[in-house]
SELUM-148625 format. One line per 8 residues: number of its first residue (from 1); their letters; for each residue z, y, x of N, C-alpha, C. Coordinates in nm, 4 decimals. Layout:
NUM) A) Z,Y,X,Z,Y,X,Z,Y,X | ...
END
This chain:
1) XXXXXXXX) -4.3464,10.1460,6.6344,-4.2854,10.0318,6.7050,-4.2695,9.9160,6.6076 | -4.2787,9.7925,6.6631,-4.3101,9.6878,6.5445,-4.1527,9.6052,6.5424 | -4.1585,9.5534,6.4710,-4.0148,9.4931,6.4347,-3.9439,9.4006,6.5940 | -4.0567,9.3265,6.6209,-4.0447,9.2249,6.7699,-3.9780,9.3630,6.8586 | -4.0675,9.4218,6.8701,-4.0444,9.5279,6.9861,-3.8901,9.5660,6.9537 | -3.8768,9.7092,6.8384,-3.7252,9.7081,6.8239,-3.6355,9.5959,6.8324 | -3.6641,9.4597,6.8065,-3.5440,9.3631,6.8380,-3.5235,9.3552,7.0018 | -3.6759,9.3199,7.0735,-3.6363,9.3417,7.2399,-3.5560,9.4560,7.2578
9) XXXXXXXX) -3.5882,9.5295,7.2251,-3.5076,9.7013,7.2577,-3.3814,9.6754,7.2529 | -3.3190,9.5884,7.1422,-3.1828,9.5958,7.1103,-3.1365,9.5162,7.1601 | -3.1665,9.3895,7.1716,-3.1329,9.2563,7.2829,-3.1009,9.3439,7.4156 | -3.2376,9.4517,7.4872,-3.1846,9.4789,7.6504,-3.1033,9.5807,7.6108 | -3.0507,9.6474,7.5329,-2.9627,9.7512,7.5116,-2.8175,9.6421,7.5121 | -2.8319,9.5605,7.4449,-2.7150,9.4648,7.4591,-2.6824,9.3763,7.5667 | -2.7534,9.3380,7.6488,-2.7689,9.3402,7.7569,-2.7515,9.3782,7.8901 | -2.7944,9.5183,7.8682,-2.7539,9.6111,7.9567,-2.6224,9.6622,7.9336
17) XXXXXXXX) -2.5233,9.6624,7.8133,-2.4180,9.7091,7.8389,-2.3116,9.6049,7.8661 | -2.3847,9.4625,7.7898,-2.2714,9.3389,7.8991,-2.2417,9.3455,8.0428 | -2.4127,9.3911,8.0903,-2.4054,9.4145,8.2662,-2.2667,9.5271,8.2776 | -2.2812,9.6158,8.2178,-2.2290,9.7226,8.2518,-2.0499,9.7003,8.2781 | -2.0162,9.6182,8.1606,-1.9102,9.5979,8.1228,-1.8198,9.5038,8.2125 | -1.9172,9.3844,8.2263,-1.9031,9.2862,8.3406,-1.8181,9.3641,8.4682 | -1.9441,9.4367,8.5436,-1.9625,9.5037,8.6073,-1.7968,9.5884,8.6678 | -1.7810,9.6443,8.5761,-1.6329,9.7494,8.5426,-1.5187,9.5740,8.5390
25) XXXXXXXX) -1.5369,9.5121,8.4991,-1.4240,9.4500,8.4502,-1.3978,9.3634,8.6203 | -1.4797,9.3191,8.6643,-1.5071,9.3040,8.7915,-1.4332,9.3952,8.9238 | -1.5032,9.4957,8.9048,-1.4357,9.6207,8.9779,-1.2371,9.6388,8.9445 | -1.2401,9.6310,8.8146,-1.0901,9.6142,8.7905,-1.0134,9.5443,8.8510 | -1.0773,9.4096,8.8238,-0.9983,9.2560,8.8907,-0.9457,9.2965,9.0573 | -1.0536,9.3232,9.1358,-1.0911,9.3262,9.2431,-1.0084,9.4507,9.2911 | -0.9838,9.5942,9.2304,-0.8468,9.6645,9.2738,-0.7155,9.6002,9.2259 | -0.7230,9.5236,9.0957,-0.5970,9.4867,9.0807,-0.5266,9.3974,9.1702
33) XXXXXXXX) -0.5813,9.3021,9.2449,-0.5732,9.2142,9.3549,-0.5002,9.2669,9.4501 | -0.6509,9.3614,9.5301,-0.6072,9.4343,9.6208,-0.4414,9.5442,9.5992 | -0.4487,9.6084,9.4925,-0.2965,9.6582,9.4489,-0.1736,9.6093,9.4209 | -0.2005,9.4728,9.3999,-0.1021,9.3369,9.3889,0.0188,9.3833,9.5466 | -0.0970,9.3320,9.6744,-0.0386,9.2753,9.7897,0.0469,9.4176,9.8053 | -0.0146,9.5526,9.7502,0.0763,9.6896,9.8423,0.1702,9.6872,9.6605 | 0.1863,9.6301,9.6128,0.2534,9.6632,9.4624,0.4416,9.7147,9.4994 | 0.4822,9.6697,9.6009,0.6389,9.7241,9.6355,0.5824,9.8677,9.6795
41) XXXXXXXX) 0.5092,9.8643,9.7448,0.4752,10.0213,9.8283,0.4751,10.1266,9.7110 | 0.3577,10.0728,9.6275,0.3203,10.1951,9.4904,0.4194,10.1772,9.4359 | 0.5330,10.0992,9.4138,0.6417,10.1032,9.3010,0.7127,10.2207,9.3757 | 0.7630,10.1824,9.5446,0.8205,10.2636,9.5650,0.8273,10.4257,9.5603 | 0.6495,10.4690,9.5621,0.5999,10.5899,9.5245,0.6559,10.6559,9.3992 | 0.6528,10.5299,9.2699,0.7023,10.5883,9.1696,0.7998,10.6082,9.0966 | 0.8807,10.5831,9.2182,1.0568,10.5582,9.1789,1.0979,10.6931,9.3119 | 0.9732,10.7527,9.3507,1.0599,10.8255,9.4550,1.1135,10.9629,9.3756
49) XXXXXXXX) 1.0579,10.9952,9.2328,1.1233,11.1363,9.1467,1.2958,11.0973,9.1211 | 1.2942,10.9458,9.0828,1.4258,10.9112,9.0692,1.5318,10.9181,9.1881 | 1.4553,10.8681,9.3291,1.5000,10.8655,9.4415,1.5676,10.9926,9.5046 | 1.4541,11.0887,9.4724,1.5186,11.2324,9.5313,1.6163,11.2662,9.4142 | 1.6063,11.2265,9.2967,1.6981,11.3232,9.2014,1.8791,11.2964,9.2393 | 1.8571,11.1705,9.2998,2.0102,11.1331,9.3253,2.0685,11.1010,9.4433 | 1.9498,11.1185,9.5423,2.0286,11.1345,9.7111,2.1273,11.1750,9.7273 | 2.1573,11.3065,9.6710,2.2376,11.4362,9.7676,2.3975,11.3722,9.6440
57) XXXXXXXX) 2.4253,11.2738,9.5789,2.5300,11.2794,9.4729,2.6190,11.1907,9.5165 | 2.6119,11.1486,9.6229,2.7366,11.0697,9.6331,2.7826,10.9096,9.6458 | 2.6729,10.8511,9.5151,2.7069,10.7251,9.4562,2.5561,10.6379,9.5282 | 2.6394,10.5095,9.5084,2.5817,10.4070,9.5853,2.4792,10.3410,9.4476 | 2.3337,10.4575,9.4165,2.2706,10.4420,9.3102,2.1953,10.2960,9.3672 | 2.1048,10.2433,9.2673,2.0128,10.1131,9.2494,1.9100,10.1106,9.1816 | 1.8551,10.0447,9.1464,1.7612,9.9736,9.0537,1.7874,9.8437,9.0450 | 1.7894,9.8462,8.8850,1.8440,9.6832,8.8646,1.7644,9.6006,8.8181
65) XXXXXXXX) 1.7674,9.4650,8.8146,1.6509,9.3830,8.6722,1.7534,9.2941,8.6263 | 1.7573,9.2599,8.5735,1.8188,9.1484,8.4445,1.7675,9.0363,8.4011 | 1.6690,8.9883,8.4199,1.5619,8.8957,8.4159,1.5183,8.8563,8.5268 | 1.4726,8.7039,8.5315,1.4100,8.6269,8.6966,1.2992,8.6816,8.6651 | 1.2327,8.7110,8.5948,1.0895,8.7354,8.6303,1.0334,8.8538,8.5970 | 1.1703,8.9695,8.5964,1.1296,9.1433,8.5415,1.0385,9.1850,8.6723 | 1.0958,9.1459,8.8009,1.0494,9.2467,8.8691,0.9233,9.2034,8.9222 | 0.8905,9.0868,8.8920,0.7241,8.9915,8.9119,0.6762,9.1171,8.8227
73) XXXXXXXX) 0.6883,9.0777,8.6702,0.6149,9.1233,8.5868,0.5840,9.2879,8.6288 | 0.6767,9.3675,8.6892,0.6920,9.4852,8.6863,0.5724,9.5228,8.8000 | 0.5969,9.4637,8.8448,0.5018,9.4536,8.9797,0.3150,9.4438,8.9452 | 0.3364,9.3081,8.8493,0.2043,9.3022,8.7645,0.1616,9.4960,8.7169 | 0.2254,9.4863,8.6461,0.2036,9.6399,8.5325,0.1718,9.7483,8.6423 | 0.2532,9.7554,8.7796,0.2226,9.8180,8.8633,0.1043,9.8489,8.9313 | 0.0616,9.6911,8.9686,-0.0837,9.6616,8.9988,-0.2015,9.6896,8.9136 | -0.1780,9.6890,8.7897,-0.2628,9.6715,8.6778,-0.2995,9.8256,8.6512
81) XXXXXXXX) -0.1832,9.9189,8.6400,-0.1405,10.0513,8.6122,-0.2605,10.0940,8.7642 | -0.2292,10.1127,8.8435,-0.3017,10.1706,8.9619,-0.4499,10.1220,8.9871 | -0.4591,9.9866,8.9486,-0.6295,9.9936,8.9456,-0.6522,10.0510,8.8335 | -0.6304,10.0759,8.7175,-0.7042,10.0982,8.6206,-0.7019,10.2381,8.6243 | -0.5803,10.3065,8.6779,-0.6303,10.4549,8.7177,-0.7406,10.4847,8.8320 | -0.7524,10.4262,8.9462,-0.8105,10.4229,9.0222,-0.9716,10.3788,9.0129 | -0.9823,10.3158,8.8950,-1.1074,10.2846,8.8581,-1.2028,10.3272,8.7728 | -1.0998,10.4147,8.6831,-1.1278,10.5296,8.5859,-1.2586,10.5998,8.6215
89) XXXXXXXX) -1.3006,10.6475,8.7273,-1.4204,10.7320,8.7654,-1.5464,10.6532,8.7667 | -1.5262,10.4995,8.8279,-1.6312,10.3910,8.7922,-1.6498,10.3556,8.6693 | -1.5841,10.3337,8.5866,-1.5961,10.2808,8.4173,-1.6324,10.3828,8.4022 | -1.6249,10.5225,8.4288,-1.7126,10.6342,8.3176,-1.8881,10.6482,8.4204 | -1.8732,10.6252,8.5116,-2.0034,10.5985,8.5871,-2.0599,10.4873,8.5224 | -2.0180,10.4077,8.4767,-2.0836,10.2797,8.4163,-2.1592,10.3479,8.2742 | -2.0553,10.3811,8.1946,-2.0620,10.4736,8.0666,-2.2407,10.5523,8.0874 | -2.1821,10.6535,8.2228,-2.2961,10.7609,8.2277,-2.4339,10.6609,8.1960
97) XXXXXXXX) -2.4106,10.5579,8.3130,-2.5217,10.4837,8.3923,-2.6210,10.4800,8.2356 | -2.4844,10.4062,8.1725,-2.5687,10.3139,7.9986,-2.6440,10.4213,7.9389 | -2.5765,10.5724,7.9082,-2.6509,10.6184,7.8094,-2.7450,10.7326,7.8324 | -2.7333,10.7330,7.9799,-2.8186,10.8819,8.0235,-2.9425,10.7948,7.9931 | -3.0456,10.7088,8.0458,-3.1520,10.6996,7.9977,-3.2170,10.7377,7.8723 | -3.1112,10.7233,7.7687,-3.1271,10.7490,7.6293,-3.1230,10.8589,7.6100 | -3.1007,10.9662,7.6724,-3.0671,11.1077,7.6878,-3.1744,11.1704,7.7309 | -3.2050,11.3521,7.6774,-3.3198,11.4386,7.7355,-3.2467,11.5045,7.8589
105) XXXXXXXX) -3.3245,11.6056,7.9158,-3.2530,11.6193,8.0298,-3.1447,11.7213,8.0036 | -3.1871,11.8259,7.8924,-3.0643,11.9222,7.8652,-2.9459,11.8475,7.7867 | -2.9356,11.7361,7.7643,-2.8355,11.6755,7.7121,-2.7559,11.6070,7.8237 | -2.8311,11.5876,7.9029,-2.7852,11.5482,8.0324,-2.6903,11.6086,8.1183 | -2.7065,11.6918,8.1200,-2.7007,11.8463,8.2208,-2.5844,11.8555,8.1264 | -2.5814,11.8577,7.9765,-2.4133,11.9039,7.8910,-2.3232,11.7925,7.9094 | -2.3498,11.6848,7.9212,-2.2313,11.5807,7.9336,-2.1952,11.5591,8.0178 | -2.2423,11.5901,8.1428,-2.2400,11.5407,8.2708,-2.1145,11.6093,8.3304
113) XXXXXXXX) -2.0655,11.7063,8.3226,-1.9484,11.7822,8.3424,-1.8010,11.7848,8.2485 | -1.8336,11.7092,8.1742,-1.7561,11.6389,8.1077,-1.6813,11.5110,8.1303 | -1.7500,11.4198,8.2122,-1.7610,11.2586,8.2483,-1.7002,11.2927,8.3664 | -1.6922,11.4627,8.4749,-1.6254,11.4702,8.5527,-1.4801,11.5127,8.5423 | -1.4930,11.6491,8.4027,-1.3576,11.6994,8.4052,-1.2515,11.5869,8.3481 | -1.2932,11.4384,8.2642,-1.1907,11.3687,8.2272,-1.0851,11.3401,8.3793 | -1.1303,11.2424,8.4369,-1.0604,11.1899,8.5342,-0.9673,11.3091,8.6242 | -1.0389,11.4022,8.6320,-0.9501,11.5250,8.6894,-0.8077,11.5747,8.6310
121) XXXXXXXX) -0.8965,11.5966,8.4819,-0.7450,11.6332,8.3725,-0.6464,11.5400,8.3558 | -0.6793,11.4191,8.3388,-0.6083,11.2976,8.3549,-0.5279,11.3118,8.4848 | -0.5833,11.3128,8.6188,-0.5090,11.3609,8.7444,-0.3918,11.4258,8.7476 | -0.4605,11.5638,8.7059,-0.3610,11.6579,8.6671,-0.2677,11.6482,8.5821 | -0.2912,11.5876,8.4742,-0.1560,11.5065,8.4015,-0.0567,11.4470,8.4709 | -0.0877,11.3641,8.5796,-0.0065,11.2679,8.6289,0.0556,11.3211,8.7285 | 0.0263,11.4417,8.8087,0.0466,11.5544,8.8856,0.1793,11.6214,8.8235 | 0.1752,11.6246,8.7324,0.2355,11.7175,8.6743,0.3868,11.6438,8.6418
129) XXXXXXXX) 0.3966,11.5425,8.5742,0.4559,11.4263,8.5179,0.5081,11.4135,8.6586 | 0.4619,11.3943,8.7359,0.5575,11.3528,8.8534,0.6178,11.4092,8.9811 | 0.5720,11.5325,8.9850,0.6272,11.6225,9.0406,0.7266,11.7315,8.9677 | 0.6961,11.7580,8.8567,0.7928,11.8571,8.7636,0.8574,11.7734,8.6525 | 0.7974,11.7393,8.5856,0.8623,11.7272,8.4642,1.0155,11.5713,8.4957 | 0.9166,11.4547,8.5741,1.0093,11.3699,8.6154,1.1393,11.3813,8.6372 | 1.1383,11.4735,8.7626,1.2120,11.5372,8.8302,1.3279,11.5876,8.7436 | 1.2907,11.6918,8.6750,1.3839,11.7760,8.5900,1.3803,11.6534,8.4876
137) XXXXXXXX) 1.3865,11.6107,8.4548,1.4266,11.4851,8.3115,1.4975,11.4025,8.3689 | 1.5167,11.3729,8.4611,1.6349,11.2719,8.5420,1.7760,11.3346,8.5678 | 1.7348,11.4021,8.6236,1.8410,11.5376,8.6040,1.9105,11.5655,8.4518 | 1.8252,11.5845,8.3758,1.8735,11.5964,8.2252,1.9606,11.4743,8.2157 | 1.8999,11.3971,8.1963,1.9663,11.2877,8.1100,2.1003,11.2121,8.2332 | 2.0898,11.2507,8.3634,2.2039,11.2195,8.4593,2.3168,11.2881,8.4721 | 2.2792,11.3933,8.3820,2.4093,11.5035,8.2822,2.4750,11.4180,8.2345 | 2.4207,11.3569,8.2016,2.5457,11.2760,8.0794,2.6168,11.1843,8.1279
145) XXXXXXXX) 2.6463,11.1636,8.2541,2.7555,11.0709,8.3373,2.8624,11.1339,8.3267 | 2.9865,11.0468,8.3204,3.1219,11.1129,8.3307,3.1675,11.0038,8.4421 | 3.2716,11.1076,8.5019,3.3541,11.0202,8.5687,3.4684,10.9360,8.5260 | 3.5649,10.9608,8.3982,3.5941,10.8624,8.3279,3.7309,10.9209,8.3038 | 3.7410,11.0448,8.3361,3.8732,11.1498,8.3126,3.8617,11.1304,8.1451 | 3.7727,11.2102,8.0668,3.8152,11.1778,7.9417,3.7859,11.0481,7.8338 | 3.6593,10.9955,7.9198,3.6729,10.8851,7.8255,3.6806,10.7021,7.8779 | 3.8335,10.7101,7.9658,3.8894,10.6390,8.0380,3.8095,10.5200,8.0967
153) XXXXXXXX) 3.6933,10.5185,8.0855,3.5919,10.4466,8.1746,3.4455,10.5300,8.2336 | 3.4446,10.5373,8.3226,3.2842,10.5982,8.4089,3.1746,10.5694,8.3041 | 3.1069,10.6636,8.2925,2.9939,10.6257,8.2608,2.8403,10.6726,8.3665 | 2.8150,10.5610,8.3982,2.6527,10.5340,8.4945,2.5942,10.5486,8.4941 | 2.4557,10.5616,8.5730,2.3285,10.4810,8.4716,2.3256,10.4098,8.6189 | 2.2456,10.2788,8.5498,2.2045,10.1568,8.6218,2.0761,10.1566,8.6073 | 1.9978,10.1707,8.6479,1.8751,10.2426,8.5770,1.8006,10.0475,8.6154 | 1.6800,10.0014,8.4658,1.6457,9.9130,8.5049,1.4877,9.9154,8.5328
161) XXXXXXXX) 1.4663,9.8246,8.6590,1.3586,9.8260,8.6939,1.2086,9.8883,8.5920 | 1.2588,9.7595,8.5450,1.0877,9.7420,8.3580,1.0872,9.9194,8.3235 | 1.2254,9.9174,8.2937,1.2214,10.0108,8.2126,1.2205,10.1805,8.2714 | 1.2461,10.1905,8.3895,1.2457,10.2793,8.4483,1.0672,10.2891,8.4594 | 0.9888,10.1854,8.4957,0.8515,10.2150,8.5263,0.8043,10.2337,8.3988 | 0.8168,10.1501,8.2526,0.7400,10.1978,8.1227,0.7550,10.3317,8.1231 | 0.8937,10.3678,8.1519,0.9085,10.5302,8.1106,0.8520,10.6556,8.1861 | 0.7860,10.5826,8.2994,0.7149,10.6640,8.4465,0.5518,10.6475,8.3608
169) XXXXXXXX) 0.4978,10.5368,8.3472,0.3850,10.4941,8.2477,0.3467,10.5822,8.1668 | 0.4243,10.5697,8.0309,0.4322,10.6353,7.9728,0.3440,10.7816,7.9740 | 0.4747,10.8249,8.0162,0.5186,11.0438,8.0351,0.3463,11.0401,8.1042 | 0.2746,10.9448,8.2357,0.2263,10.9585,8.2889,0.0354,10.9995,8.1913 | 0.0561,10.8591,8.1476,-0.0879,10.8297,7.9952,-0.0480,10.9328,7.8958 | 0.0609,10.9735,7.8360,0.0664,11.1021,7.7354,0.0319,11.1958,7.7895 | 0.0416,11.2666,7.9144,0.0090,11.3380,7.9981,-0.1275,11.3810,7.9808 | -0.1610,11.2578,8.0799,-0.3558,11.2755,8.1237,-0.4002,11.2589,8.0034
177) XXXXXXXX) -0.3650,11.2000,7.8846,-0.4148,11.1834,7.7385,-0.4706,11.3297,7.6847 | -0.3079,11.3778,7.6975,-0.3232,11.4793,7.6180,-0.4202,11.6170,7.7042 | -0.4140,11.6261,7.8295,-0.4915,11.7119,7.8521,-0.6287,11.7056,7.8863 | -0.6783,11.5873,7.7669,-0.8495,11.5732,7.7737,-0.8839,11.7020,7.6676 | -0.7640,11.7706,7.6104,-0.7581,11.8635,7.4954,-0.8990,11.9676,7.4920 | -0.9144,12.0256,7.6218,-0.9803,12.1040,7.6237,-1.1458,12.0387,7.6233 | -1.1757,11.9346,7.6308,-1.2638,11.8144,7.6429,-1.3393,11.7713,7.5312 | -1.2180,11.7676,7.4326,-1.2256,11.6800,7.3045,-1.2750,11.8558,7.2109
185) XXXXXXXX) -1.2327,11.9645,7.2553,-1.2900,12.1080,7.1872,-1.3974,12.1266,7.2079 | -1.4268,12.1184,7.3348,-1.5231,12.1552,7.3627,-1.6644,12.0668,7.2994 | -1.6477,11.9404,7.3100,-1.7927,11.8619,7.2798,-1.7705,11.8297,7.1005 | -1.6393,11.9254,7.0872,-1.6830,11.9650,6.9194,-1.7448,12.0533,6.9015 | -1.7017,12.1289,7.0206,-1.8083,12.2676,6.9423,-1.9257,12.2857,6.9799 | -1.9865,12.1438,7.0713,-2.1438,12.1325,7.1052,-2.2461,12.0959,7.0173 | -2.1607,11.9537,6.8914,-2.2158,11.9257,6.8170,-2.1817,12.0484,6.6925 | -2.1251,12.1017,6.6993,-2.0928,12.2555,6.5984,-1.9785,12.2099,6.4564
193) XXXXXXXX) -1.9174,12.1361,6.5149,-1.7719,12.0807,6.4117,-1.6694,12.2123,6.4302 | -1.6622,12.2397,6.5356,-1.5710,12.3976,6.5400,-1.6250,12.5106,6.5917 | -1.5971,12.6283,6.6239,-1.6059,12.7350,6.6498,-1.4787,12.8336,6.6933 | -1.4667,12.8724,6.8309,-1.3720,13.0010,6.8367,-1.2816,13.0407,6.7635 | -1.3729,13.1287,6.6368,-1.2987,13.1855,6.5457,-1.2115,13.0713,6.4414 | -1.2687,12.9437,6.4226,-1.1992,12.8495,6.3594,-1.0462,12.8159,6.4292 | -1.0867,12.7969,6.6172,-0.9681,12.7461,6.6675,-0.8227,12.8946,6.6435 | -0.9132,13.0239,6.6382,-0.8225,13.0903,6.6741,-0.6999,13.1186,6.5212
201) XXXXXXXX) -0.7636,13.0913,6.4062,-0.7294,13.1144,6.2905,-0.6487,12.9775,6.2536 | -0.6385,12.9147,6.3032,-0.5680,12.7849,6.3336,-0.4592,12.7743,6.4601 | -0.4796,12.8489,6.5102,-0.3689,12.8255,6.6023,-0.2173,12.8264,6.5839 | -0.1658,12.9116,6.4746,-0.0064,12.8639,6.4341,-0.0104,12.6998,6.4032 | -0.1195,12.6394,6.3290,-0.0755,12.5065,6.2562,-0.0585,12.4144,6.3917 | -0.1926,12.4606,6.5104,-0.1585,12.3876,6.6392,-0.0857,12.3795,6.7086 | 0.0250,12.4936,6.7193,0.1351,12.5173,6.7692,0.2534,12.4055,6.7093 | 0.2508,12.4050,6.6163,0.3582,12.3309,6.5567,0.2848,12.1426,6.5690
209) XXXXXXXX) 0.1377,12.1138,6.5610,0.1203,11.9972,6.5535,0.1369,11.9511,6.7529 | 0.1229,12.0333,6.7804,0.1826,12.0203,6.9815,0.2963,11.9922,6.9256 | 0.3657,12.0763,6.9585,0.5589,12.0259,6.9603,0.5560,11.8637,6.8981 | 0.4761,11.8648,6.7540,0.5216,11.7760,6.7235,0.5022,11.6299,6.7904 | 0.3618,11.6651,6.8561,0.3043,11.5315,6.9165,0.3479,11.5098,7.0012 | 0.4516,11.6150,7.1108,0.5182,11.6210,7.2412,0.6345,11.5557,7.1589 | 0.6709,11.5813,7.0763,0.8087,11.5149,7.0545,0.7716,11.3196,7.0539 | 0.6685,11.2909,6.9733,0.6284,11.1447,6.9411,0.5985,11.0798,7.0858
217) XXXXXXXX) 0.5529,11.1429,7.1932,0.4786,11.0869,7.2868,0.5616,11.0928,7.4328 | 0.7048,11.1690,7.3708,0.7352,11.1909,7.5132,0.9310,11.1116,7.4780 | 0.9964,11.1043,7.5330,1.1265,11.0632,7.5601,1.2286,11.2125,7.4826 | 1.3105,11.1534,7.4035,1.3726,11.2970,7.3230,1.4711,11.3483,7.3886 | 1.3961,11.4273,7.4758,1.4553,11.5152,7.5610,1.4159,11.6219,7.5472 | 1.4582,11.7915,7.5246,1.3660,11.9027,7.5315,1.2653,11.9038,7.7102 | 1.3200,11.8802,7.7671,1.2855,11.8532,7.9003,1.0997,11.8240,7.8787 | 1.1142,11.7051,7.8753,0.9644,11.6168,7.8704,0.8881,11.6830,7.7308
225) XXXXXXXX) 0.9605,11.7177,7.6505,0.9145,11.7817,7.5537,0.8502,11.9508,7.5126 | 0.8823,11.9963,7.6181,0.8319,12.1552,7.5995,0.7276,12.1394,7.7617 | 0.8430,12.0140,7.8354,0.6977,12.0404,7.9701,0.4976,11.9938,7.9395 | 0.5348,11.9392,7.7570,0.3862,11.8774,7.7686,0.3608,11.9784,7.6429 | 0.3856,12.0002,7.5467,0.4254,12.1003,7.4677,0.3509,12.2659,7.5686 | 0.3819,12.3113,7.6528,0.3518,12.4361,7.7088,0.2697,12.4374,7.7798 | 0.2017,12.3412,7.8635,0.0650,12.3109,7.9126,-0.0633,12.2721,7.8364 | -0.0333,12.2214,7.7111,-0.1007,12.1658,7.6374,-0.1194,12.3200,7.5292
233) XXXXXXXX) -0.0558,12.4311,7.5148,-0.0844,12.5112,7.4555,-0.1517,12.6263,7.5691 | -0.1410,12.6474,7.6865,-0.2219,12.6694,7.7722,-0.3922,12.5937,7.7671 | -0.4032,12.4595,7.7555,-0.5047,12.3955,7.7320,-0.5813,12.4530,7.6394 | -0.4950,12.4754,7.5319,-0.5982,12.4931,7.4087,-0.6323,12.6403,7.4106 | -0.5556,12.7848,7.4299,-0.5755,12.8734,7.4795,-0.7457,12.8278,7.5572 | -0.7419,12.7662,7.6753,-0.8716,12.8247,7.7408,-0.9745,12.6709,7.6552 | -0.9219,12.6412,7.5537,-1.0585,12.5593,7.5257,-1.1367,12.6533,7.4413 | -1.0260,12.7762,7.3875,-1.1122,12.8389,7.2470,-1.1945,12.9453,7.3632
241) XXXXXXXX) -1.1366,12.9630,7.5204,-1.2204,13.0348,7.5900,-1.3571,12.9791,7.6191 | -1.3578,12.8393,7.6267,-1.4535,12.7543,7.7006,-1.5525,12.7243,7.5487 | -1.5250,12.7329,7.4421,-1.6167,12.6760,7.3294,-1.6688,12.8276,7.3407 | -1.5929,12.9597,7.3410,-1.6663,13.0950,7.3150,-1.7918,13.1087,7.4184 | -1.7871,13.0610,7.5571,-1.8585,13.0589,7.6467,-1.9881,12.9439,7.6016 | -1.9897,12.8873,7.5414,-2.0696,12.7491,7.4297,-2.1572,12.8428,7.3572 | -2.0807,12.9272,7.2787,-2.1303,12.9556,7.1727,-2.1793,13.0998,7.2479 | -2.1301,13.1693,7.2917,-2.2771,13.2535,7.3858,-2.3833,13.2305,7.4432
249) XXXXXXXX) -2.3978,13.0869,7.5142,-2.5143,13.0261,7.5664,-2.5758,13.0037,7.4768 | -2.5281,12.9319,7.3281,-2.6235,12.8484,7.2422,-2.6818,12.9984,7.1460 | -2.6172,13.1147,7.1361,-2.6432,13.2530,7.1029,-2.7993,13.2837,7.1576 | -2.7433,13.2845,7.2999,-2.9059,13.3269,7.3893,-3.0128,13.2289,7.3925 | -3.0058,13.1247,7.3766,-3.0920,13.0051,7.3545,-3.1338,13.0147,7.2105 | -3.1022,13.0718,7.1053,-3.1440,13.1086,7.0132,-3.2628,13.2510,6.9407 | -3.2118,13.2870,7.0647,-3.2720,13.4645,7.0989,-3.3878,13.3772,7.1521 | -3.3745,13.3300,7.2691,-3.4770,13.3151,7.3449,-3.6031,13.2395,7.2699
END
């Protein structure tokens, strides 16, 4: 190939991933819009773990803002937050689109189930985060109200808008983050950076680097902290299953 040629090559390679990018950023705009006009609806979705935790108690609970323009903005993040989850499966379709050409077909066939299990695990993160762990962490930390017997004033929570949703955010992206775990093992041990027996001879140090990352990523609560902490050591459990199943195929493909 002559020098001209490789430069065309690299021009439509550059090219083609502006399209691509465009493309996705486009698609973004265009749910974020549309998620704008229903943005009270989805807020209300994600204030409903808080909602049920304090029905049945008595008090004339709220959501507050403090700022003229918290609950605009909140609303923004809302909108912004839900397309960009929602769009997640197109930006990695874009991804596929760019580099499968460049790809043989058995390389094809290995990534391709990968580009599906992200968005799922991610799902399931957010699944999880908001049906269990939410739930019970509101609860936790709504322990700590007094009525004002011993320390001669009530103590509340006023819970505020911003901050009630960063902290829904949050728990939500550490979540789906962290359980790409089995994801990020696996297409190590395709290119052959790990092995089984590596993950399994390692597993005390992983045990302790979980906790620790559940502690950095989550609200210091044991609550939020052992709920991402104990799924995430489940994760890794079946990734050293899923790389052993790797390394038997790439076994017989070697035989063969």
């Amino acid at each position: 190939m002559s020098h001209d040629d490789k430069d065309n090559s690299f021009v439509s390679h550059l090219t083609e991933l502006r399209k691509r990018l465009i493309n996705s950023f486009i698609f973004l705009i265009i749910f974020f819009i549309g998620c704008y006009f229903f943005a009270e609806h989805i807020y209300g979705f994600l204030v409903e773990p808080y909602a049920s935790a304090v029905k049945n108690d008595d008090l004339n609970r709220r959501l507050i803002f403090t700022a003229l323009q918290e609950t605009f903005l909140t609303y923004l993040k809302v909108s912004f937050f839900t397309a960009f989850f929602v769009t997640c499966p197109f930006i990695l379709m874009q991804i596929w689109k760019f580099i499968a050409p460049g790809l043989y077909k058995h390389e094809k066939i290995a990534i391709l189930p990968y580009l599906v299990l992200t968005p799922i695990l991610f799902f399931l993160g957010g699944v999880l985060v908001y049906y269990l762990i939410m739930p019970l962490a509101i609860k936790f930390f709504l322990s700590f109200e007094s009525s004002g017997v011993s320390t001669n004033l009530p103590i509340q929570l006023e819970a505020k808008v911003n901050e009630y949703l960063s902290l829904v955010m949050k728990l939500i992206f550490a979540f789906g983050i962290s359980f790409q775990l089995p994801v990020v093992l696996s297409l190590l041990a395709r290119i052959g950076l790990v092995d089984s027996e590596f993950l399994k001879q390692r597993r005390k140090y992983v045990v302790v680097i979980i906790f620790a990352a559940a502690a950095l990523l989550t609200p210091p609560d044991p609550i939020t902290q052992i709920g991402l902490a104990i799924p995430l050591l489940i994760l890794y459990e079946l990734s050293i299953f899923s790389v052993k199943i790797i390394e038997n195929r790439n076994f017989k493909k070697s035989d063969a």
